[in-house]
N, C-alpha and C positions, 0 to 999 in steps of 0.2 A: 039415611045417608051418613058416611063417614069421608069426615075432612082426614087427609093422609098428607104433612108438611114434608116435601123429599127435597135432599139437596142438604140434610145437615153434615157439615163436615169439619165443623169447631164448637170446641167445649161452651165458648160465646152464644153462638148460634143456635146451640141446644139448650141453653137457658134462657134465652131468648122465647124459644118455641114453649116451652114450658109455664114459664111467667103469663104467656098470651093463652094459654089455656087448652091447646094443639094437645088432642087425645093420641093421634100416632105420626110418630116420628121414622122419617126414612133417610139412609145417607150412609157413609164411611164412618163416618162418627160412632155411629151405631153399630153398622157392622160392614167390615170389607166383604166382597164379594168374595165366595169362593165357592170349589166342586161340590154338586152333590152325588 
């Protein structure tokens, strides 16, 4: 099983997620959405 934290969308929040030990990160932060 993989834990997947989505909704990262501040620099805060993604160090946050990190600090807690969140192997995959989901969110704007990360990356906007865009065409494939």
């Amino acid at each position: 099983m993989y834990v997947v934290l989505e909704g990262i969308e501040t620099k805060e929040e993604f160090q946050i997620a990190k600090e807690m030990g969140v192997p995959y990160l989901q969110g704007y932060y990360i990356l906007k959405p865009h065409r494939l």
